[in-house]
N, CA, C and O atoms as a GROMACS GRO file, in nm:
protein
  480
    1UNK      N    1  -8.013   1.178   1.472
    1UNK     CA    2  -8.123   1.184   1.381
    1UNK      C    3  -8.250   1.231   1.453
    1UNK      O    4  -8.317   1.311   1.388
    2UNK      N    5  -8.302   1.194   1.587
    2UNK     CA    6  -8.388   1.271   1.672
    2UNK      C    7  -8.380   1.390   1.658
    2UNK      O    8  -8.474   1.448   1.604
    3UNK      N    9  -8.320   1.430   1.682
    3UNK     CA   10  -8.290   1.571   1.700
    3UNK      C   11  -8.375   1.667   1.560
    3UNK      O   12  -8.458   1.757   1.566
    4UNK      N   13  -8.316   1.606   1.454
    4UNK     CA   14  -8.279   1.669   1.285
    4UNK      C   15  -8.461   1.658   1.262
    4UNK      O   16  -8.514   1.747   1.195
    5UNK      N   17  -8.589   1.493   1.347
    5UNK     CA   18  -8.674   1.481   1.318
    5UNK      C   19  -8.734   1.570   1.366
    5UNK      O   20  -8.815   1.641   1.306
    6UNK      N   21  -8.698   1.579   1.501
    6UNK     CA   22  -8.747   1.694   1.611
    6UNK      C   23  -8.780   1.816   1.555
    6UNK      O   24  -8.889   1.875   1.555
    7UNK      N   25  -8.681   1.845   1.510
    7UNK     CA   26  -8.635   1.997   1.460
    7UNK      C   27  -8.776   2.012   1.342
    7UNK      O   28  -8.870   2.091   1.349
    8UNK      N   29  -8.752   1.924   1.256
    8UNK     CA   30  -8.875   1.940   1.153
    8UNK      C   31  -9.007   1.952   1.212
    8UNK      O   32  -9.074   2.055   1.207
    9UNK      N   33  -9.040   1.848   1.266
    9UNK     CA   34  -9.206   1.839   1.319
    9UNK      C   35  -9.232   1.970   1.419
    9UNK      O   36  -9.346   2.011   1.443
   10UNK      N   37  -9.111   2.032   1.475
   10UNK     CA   38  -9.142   2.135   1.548
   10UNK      C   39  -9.173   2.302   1.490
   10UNK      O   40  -9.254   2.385   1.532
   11UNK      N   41  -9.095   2.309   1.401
   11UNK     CA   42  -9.073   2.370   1.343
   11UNK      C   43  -9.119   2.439   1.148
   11UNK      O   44  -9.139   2.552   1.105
   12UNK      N   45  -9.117   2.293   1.080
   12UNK     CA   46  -9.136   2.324   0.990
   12UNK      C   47  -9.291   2.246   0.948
   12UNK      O   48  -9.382   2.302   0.888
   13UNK      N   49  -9.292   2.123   0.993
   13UNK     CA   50  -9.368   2.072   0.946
   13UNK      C   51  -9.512   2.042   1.017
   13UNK      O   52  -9.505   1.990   1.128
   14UNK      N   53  -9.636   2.069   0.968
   14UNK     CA   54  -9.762   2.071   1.087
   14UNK      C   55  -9.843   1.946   1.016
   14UNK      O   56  -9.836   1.902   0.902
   15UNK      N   57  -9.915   1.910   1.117
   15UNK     CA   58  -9.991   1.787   1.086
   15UNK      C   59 -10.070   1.764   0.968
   15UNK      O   60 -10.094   1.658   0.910
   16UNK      N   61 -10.112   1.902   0.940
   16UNK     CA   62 -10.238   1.912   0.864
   16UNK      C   63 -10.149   1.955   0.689
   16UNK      O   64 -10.214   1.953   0.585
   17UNK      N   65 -10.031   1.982   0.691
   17UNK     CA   66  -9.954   2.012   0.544
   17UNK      C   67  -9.974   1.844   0.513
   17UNK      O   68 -10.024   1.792   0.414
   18UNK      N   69  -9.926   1.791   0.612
   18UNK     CA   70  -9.902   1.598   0.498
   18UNK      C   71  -9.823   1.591   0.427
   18UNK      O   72  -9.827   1.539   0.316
   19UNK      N   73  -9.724   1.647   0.487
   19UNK     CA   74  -9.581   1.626   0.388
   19UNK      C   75  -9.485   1.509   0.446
   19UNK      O   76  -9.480   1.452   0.555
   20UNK      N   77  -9.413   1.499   0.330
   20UNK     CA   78  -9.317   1.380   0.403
   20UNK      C   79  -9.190   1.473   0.412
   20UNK      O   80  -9.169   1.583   0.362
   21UNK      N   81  -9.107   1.389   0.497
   21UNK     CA   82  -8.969   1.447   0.490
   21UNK      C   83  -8.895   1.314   0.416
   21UNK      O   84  -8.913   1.193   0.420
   22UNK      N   85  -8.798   1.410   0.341
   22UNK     CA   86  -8.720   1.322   0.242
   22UNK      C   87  -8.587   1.289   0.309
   22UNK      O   88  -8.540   1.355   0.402
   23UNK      N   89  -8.519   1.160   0.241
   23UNK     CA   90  -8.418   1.110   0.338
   23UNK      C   91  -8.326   1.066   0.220
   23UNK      O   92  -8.361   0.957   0.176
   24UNK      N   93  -8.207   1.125   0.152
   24UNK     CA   94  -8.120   1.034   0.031
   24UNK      C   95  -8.057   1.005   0.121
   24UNK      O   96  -8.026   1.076   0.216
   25UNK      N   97  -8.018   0.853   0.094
   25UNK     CA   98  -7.925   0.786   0.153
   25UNK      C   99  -7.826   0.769   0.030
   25UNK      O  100  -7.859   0.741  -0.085
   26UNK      N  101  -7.653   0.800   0.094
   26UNK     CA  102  -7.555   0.775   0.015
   26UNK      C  103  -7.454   0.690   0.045
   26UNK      O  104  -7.531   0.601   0.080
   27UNK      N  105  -7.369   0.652   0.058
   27UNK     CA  106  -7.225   0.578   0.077
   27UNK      C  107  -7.238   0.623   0.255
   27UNK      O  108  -7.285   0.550   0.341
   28UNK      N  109  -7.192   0.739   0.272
   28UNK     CA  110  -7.161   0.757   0.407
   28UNK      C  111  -7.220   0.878   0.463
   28UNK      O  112  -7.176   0.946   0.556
   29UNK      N  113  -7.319   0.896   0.400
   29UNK     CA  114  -7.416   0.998   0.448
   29UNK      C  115  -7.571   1.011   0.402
   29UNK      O  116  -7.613   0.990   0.288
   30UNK      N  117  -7.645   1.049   0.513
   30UNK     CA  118  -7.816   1.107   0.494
   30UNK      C  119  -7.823   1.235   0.451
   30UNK      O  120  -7.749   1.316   0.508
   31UNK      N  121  -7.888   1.270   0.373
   31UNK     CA  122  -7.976   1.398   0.344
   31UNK      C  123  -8.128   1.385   0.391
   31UNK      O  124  -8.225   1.320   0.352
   32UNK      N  125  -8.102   1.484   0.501
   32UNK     CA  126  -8.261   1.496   0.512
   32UNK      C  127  -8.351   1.667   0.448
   32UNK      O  128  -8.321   1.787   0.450
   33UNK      N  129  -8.445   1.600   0.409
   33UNK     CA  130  -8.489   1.742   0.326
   33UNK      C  131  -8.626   1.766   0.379
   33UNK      O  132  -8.691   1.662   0.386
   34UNK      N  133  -8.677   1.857   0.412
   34UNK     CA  134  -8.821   1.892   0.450
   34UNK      C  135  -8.879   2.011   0.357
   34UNK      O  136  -8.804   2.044   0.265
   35UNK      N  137  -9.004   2.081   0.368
   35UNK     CA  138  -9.007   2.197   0.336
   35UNK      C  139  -9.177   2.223   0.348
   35UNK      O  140  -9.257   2.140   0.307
   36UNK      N  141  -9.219   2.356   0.415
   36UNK     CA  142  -9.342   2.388   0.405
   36UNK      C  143  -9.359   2.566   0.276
   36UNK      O  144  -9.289   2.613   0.186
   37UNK      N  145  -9.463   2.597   0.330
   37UNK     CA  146  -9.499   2.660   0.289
   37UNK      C  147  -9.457   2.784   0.302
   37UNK      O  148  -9.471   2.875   0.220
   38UNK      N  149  -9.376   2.789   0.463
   38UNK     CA  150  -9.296   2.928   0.479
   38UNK      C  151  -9.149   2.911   0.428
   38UNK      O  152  -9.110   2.990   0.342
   39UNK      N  153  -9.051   2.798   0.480
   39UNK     CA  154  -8.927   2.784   0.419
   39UNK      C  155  -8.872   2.593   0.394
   39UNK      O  156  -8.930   2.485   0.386
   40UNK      N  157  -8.795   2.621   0.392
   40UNK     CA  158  -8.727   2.423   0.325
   40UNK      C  159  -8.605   2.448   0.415
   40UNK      O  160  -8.561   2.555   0.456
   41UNK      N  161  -8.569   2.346   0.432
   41UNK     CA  162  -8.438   2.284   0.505
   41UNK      C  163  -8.362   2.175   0.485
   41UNK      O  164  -8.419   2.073   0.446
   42UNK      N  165  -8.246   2.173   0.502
   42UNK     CA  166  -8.210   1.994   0.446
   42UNK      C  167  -8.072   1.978   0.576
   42UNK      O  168  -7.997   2.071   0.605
   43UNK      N  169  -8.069   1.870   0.625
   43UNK     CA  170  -7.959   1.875   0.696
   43UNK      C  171  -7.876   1.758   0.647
   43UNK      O  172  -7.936   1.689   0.564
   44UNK      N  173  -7.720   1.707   0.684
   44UNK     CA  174  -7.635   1.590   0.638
   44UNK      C  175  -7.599   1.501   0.755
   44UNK      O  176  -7.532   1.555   0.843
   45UNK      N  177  -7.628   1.384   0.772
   45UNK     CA  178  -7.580   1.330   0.888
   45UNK      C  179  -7.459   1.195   0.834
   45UNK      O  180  -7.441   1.174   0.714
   46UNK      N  181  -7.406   1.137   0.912
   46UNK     CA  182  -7.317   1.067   0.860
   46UNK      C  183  -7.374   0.927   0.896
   46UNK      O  184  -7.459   0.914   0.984
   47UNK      N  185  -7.329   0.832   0.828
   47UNK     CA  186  -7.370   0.705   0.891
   47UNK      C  187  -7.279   0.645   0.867
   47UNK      O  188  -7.192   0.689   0.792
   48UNK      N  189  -7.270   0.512   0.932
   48UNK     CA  190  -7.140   0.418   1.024
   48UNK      C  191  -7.118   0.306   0.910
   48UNK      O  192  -7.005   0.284   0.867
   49UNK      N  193  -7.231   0.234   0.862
   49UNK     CA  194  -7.186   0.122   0.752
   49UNK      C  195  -7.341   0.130   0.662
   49UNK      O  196  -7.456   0.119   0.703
   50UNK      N  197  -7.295   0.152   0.545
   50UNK     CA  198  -7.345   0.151   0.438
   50UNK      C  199  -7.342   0.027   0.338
   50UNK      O  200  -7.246   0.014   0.262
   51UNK      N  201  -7.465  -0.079   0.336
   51UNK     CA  202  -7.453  -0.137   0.227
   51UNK      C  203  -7.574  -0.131   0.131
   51UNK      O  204  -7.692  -0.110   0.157
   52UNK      N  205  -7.495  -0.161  -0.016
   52UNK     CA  206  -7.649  -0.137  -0.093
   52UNK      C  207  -7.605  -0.011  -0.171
   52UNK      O  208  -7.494   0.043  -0.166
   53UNK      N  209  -7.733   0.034  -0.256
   53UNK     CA  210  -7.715   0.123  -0.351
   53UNK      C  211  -7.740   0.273  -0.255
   53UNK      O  212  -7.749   0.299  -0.134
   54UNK      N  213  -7.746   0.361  -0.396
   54UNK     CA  214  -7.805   0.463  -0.293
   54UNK      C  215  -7.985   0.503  -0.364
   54UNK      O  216  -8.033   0.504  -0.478
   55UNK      N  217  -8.036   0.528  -0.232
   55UNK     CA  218  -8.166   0.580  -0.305
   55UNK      C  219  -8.245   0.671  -0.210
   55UNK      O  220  -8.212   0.712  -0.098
   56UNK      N  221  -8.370   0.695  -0.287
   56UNK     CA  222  -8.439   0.847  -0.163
   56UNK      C  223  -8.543   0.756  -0.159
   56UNK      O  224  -8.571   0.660  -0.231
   57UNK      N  225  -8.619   0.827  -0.013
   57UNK     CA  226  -8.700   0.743   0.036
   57UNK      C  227  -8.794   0.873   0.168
   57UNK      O  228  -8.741   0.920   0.268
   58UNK      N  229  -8.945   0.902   0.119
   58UNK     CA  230  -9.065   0.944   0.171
   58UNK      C  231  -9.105   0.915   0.331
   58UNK      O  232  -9.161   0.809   0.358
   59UNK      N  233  -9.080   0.994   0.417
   59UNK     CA  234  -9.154   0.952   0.545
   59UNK      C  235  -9.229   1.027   0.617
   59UNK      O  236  -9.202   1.147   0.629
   60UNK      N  237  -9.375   0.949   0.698
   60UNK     CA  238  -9.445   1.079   0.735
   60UNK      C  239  -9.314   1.091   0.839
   60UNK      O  240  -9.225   1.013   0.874
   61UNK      N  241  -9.351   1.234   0.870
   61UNK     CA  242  -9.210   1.236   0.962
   61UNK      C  243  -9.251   1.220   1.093
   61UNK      O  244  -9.155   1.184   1.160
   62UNK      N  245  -9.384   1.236   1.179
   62UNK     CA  246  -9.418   1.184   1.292
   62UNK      C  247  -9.407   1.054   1.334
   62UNK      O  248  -9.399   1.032   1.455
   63UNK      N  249  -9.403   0.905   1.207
   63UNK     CA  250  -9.438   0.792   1.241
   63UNK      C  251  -9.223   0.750   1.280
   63UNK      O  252  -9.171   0.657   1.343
   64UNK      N  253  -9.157   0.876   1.202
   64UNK     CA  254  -9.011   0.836   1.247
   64UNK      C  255  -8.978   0.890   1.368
   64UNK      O  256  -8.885   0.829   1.422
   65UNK      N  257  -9.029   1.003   1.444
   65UNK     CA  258  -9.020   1.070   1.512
   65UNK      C  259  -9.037   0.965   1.636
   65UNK      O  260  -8.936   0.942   1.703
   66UNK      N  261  -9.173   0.894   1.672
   66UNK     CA  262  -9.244   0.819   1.728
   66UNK      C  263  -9.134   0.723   1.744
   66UNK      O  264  -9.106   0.691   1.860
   67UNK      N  265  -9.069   0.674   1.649
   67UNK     CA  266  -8.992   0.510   1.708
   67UNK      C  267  -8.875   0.565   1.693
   67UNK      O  268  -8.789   0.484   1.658
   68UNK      N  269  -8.831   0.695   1.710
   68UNK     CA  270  -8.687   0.732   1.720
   68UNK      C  271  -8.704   0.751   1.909
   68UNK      O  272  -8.649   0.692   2.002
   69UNK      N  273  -8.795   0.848   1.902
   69UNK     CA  274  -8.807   0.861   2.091
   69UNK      C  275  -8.839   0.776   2.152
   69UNK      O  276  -8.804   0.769   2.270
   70UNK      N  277  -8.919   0.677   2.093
   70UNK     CA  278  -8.913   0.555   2.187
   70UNK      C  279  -8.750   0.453   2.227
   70UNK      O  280  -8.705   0.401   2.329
   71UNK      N  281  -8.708   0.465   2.094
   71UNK     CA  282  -8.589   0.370   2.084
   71UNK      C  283  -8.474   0.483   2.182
   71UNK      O  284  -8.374   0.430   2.231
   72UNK      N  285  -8.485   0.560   2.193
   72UNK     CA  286  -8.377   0.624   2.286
   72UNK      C  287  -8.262   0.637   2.283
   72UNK      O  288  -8.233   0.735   2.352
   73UNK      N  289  -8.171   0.589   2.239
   73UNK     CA  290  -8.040   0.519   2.240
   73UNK      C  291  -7.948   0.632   2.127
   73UNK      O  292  -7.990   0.700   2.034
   74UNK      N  293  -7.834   0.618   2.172
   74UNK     CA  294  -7.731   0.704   2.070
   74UNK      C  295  -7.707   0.648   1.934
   74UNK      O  296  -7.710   0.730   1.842
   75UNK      N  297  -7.679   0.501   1.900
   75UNK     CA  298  -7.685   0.475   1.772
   75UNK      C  299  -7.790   0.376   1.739
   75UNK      O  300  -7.833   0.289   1.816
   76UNK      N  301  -7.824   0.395   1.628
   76UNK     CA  302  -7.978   0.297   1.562
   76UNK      C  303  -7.890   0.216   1.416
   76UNK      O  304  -7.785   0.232   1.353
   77UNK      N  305  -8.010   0.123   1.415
   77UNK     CA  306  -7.985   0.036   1.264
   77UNK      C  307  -8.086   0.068   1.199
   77UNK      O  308  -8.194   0.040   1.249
   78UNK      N  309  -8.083   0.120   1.098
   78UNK     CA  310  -8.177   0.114   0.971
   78UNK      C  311  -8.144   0.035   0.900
   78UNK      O  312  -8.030   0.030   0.852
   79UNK      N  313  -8.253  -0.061   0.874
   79UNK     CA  314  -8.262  -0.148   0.717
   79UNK      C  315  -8.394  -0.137   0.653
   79UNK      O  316  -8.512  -0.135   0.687
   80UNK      N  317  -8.303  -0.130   0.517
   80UNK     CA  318  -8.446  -0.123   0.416
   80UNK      C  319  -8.352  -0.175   0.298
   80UNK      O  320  -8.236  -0.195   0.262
   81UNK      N  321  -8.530  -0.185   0.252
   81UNK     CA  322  -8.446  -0.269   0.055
   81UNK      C  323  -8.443  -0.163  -0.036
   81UNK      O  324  -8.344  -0.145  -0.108
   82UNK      N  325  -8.547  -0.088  -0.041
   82UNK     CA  326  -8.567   0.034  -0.120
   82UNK      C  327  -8.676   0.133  -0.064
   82UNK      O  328  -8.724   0.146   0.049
   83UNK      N  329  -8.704   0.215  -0.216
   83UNK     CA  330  -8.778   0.339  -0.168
   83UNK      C  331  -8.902   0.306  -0.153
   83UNK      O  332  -8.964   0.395  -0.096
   84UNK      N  333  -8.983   0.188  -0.186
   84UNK     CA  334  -9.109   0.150  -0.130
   84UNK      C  335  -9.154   0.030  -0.051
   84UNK      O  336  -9.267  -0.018  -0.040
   85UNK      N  337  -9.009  -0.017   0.015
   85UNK     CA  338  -9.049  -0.111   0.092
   85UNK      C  339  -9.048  -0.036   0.222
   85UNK      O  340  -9.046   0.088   0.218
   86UNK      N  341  -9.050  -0.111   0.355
   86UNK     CA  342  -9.056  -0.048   0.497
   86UNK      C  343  -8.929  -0.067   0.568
   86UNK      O  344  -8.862  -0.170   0.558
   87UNK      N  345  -8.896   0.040   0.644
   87UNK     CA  346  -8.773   0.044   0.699
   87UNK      C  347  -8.783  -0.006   0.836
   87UNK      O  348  -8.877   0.035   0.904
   88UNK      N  349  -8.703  -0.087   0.887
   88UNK     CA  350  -8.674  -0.178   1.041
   88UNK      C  351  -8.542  -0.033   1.109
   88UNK      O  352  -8.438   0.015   1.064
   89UNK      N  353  -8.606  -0.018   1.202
   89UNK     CA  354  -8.548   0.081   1.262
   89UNK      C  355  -8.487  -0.061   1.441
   89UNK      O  356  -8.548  -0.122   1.529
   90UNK      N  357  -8.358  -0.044   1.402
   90UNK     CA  358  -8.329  -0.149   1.613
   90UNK      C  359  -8.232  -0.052   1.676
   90UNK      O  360  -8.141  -0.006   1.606
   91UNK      N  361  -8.247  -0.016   1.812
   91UNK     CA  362  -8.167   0.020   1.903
   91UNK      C  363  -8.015  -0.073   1.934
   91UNK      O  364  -7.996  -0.193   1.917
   92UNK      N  365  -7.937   0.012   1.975
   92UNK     CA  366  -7.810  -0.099   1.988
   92UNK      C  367  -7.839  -0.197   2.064
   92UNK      O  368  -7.822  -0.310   2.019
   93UNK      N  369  -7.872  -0.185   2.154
   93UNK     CA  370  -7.921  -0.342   2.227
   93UNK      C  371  -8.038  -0.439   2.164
   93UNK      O  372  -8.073  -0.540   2.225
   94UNK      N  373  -8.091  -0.404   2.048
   94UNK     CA  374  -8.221  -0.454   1.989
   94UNK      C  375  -8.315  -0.493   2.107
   94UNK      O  376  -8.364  -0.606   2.115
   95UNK      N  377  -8.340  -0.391   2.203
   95UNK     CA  378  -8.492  -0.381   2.282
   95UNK      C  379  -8.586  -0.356   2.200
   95UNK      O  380  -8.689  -0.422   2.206
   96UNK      N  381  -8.572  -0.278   2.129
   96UNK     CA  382  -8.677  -0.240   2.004
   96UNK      C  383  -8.689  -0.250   1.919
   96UNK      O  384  -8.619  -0.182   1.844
   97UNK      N  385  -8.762  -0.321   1.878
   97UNK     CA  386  -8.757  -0.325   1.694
   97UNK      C  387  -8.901  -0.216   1.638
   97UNK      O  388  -9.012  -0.246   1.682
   98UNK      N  389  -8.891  -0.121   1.564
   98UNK     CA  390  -8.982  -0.055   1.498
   98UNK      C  391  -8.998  -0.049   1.316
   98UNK      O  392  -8.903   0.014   1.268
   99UNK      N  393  -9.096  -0.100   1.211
   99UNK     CA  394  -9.079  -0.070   1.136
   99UNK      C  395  -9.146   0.067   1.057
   99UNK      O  396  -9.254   0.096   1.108
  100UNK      N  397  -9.119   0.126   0.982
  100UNK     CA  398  -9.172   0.233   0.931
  100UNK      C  399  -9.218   0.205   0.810
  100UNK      O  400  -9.167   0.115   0.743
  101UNK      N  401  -9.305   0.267   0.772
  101UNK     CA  402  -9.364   0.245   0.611
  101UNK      C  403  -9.350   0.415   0.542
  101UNK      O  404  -9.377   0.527   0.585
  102UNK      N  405  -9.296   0.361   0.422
  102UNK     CA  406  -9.243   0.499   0.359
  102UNK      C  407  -9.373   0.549   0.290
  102UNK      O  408  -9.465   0.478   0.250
  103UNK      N  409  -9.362   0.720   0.280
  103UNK     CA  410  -9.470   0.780   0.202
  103UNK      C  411  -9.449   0.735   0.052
  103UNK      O  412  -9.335   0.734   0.006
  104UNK      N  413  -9.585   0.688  -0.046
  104UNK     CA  414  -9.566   0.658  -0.157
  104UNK      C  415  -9.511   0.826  -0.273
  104UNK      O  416  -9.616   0.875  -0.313
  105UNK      N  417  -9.441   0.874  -0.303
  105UNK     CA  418  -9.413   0.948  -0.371
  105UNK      C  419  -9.433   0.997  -0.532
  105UNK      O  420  -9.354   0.946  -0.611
  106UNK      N  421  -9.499   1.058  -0.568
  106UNK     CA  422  -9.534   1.020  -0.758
  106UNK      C  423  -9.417   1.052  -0.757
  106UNK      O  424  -9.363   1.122  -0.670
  107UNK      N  425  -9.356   0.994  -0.874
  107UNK     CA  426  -9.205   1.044  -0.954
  107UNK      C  427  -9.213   1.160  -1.021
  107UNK      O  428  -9.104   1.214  -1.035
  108UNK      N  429  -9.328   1.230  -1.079
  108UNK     CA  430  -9.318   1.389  -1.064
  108UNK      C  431  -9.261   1.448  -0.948
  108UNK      O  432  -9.170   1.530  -0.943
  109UNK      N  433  -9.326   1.393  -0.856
  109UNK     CA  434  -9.289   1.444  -0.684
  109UNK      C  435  -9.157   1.384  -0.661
  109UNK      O  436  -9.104   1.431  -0.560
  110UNK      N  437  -9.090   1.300  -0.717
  110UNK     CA  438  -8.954   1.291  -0.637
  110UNK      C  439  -8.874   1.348  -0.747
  110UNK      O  440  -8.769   1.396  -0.703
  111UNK      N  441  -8.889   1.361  -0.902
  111UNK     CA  442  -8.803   1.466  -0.949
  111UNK      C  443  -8.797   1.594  -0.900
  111UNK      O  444  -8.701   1.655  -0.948
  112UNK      N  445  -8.841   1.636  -0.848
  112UNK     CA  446  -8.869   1.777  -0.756
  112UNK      C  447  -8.852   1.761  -0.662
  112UNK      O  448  -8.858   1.878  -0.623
  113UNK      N  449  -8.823   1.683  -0.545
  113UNK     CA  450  -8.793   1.659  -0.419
  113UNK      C  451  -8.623   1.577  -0.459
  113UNK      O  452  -8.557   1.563  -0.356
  114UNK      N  453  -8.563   1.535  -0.565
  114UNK     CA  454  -8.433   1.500  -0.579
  114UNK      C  455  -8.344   1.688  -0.602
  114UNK      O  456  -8.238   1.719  -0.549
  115UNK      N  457  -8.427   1.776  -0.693
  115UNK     CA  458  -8.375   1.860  -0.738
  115UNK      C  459  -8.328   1.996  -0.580
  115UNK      O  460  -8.239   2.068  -0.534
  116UNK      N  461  -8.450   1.956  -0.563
  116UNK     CA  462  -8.416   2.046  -0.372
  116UNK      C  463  -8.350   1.989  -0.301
  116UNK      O  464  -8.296   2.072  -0.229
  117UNK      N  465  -8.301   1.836  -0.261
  117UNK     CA  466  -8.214   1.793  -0.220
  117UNK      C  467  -8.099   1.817  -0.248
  117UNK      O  468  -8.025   1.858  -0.159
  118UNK      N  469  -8.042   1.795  -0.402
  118UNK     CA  470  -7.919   1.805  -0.472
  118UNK      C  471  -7.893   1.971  -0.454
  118UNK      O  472  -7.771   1.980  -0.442
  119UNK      N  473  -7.945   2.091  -0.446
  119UNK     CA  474  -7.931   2.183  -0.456
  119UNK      C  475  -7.908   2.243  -0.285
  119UNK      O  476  -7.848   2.343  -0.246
  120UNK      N  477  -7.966   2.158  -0.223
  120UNK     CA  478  -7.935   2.188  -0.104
  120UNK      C  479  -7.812   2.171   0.001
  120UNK      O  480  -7.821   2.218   0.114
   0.00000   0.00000   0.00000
């Protein structure tokens, strides 16, 4: 998932747009979706245990970026309750605990950020 954040903040996304990058979580996989002003991207990652529904969920993408490189490690735990609570990010050894706070999204803005996901 470093990598996929990496890739965005380097690439697509600049400080000053203020975009979030979008994240659907499903059964056994992430969608991550970004997009500026020159092009959009979405990548699929898999994840290990899934409980809970599925739902999308807003992040600045620097504040994930930040406690992904700190936490270092090959596999992470994400927990969250939903799309507007904050996500607990722990390293396999739980040295780190980081939480994240999700971008608030209007639901204009996430019918349009579900439709570029699904299409992507």
């Amino acid at each position: 998932m470093l990598s996929h954040i990496k890739y965005y903040t380097d690439n697509v996304i600049s400080k000053s747009d203020n975009l979030p990058i979008v994240l659907k979580v499903e059964n056994e996989k992430v969608i991550t979706y970004a997009h500026n002003v020159r092009f959009e991207t979405s990548d699929e990652l898999e994840i290990k245990d899934f409980y809970g529904k599925e739902t999308v969920i807003g992040f600045n993408p620097y504040f994930l970026l930040d406690a992904l490189k700190i936490a270092d490690v090959d596999n992470i735990s994400i927990k969250g309750v939903n799309s507007k609570s904050p996500i607990m990010i722990e390293g396999e050894n739980a040295k780190y605990s980081f939480l994240v706070l999700p971008v608030n999204i209007a639901d204009t803005k996430m019918n349009e950020y579900l439709e570029r996901v699904n299409a992507a």
